[in-house]
C-alpha positions as CSV (number, residue, x, y, z in Angstrom):
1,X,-3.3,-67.3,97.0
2,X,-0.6,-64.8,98.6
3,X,-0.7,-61.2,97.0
4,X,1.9,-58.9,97.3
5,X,0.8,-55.2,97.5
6,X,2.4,-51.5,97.9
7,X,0.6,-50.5,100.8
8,X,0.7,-47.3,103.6
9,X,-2.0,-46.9,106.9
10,X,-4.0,-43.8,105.7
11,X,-5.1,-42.2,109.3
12,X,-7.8,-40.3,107.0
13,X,-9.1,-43.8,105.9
14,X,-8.1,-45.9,108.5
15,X,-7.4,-48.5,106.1
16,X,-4.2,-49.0,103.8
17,X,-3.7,-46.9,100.7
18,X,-1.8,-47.5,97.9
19,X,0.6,-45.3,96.6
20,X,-1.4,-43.9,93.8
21,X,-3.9,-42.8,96.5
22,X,-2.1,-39.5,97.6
23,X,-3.7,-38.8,101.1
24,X,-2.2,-42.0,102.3
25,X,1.5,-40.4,101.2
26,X,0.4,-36.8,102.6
27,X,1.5,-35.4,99.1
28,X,0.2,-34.4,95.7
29,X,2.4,-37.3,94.0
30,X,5.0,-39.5,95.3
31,X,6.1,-41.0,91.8
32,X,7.6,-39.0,89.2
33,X,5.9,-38.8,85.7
34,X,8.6,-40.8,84.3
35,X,6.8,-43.8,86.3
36,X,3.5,-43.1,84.9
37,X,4.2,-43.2,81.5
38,X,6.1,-46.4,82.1
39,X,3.1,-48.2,82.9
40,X,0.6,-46.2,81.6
41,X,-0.6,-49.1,79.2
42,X,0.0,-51.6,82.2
43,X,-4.0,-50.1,84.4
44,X,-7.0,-51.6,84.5
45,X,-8.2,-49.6,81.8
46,X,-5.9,-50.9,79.0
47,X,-6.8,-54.2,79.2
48,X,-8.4,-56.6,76.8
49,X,-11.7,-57.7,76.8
50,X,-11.1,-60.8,77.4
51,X,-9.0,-59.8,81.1
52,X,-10.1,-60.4,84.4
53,X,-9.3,-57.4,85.8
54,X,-11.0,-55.5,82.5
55,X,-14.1,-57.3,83.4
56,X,-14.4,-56.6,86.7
57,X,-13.7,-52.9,86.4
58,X,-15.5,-52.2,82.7
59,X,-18.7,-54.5,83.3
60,X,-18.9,-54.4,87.3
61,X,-17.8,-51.1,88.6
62,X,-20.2,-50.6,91.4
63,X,-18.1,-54.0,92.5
64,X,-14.7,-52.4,91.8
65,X,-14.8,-50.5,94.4
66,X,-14.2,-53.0,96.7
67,X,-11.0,-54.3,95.2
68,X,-7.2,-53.5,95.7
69,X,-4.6,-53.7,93.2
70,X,-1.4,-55.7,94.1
71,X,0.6,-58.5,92.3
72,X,1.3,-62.6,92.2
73,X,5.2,-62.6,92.7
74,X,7.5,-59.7,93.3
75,X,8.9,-60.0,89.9
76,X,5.4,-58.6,88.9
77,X,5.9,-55.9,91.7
78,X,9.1,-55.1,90.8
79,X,8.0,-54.5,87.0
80,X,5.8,-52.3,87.6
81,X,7.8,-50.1,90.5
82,X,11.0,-50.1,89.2
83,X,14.1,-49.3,91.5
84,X,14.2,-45.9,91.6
85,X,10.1,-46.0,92.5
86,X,11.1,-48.3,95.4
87,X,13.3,-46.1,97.0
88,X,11.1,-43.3,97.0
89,X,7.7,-45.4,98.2
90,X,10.4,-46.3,101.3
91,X,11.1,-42.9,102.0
92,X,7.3,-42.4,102.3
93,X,7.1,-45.4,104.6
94,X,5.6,-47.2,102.7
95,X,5.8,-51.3,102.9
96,X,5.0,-54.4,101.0
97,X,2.1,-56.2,102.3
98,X,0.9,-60.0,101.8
99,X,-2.7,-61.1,102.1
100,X,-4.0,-64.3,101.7
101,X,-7.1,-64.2,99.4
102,X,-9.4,-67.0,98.2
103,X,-9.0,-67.3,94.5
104,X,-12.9,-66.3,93.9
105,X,-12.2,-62.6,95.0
106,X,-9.7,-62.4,92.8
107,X,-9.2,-61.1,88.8
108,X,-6.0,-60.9,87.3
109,X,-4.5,-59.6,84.5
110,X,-0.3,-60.5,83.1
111,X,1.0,-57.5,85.1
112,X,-1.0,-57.3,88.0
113,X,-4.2,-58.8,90.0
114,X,-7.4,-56.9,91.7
115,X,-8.4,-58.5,95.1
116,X,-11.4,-58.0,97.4
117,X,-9.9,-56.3,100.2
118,X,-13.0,-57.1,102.1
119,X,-12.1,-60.9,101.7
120,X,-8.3,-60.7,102.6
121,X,-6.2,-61.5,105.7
122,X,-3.0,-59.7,106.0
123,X,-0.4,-62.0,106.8
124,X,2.7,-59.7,106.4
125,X,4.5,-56.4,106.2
126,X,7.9,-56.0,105.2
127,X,9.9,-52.4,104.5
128,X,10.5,-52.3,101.1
């Protein structure tokens, strides 16, 4: 399966770090709070019980930690970062990424999927 995710190369890491992680963007926070509570009920944490990605994180968190968030289609993506969030993630640099990733290191949700970064092959960057 093809996930598309909101990525940035964090030097400090020296992996990719989403834009929630803020020492990937080199500031204290790149969206404004308008964004947050737009999809505050969207997280992992405001799921049902009965959600992959609810599992995963609820029951398994020593596993969680292992997983990146990103989405099935970039109708999902473009949901969840609206326009406005887009065009400040690009003037951080950031990109969307595609990785291929068996569907058995994978949870998903309706918004959103987790995926085991571990287990992924990036296939693609493009500037958002």
């Amino acid at each position: 399966m093809t996930i598309l995710r909101v990525e940035k190369f964090s030097e400090v890491r020296q992996e990719p770090r989403g834009p929630y992680s803020v020492k990937a963007a080199g500031t204290d926070q790149i969206l404004p709070d308008s964004h947050y509570d737009r999809v505050a009920n969207f997280g992992p944490y405001h799921l049902t019980n009965t959600d992959e990605i609810y599992n995963l994180f609820r029951k398994t968190p020593d596993k969680a930690v292992d997983y990146f968030f990103g989405f099935r289609t970039m109708e999902q993506l473009e949901e969840w970062f609206n326009e406005k969030d887009r065009e400040l993630l690009k003037q951080y640099n950031f990109v969307i990424a595609s990785y291929e990733v068996d569907e058995k290191f994978i949870a998903k949700s309706s918004r959103q999927v987790a995926f085991h970064y571990g287990k992924s092959k990036k296939i693609k960057e493009v500037k958002i």
